[in-house]
C-alpha atoms as one frame of an Amber mdcrd trajectory, in Angstrom:
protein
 -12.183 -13.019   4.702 -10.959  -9.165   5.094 -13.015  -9.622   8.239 -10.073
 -12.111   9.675  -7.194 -10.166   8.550  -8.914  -6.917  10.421  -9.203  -8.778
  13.659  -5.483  -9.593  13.318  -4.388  -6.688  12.401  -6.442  -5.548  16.110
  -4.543  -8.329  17.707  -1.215  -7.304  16.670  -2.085  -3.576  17.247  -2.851
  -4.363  20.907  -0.340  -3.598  23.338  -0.009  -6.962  24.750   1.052  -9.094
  22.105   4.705 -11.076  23.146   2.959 -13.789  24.848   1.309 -15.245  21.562
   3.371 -13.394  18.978   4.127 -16.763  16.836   0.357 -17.875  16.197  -0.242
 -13.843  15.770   2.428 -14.290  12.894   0.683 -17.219  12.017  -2.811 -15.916
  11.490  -1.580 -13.077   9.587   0.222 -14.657   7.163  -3.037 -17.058   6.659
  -5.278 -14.027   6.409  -2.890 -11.987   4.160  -2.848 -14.732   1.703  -6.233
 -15.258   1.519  -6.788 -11.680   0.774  -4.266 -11.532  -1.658  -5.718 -14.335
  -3.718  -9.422 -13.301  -3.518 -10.034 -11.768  -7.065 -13.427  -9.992  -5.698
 -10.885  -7.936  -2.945  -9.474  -4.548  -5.046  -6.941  -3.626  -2.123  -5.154
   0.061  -3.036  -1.919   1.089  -3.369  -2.361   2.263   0.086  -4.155  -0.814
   1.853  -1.215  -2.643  -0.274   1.726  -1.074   1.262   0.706  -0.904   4.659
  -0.200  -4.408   4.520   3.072  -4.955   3.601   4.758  -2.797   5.775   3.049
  -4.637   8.816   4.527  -8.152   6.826   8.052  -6.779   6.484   7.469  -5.639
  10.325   6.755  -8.985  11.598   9.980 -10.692   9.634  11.926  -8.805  11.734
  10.542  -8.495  15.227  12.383 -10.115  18.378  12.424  -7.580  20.985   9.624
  -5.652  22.216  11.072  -2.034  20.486  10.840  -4.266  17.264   7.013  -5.482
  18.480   6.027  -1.745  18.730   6.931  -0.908  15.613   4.500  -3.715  14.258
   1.870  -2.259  16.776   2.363   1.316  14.924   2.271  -0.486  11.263  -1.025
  -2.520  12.182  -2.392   0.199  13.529  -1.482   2.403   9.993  -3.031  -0.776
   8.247  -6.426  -0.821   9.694  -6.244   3.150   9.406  -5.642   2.209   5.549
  -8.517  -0.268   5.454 -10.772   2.631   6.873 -10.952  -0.239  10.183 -10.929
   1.087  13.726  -8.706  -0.598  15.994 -11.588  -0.925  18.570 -13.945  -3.736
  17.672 -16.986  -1.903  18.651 -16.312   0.956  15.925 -16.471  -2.078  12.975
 -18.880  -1.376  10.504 -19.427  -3.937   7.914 -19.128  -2.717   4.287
């Protein structure tokens, strides 16, 4: 389950993004609320707020400025979830 939201978080951290930036939306917002209703998760303050940064982020991006700004806050978010943005780093918990 966090497993999914990490590899979107990745996907919206990647520099490419514009081309599939609705089902990127998408598969956030399906990941985020999975992890939000899993009572076994115990997200932070921390993992909380960047989480939600990276939310408020995507509400608001049209233009590619906008996009980098939820590159930066996805980035932050795996940083707060103690996940490297490069799949090969991973380690399972």
């Amino acid at each position: 389950m966090i497993h999914r939201l990490i590899e979107t978080l990745r996907a919206l951290a990647a520099a490419d993004r514009l081309a599939s930036a609705e089902q990127l939306v998408l598969d956030f917002d399906d990941a985020l609320l999975l992890v939000r209703d899993c009572p076994q998760l115990r997200l932070t303050n921390l993992q909380r707020d960047a989480l939600a940064d990276v939310e408020a982020a995507l509400n608001t991006a049209r233009t590619s400025a906008e996009w980098e700004n939820v590159s930066q806050r996805a980035r932050a978010a795996l940083s707060a979830l103690d996940a490297p943005a490069d799949v090969g780093q991973w380690r399972d918990a």
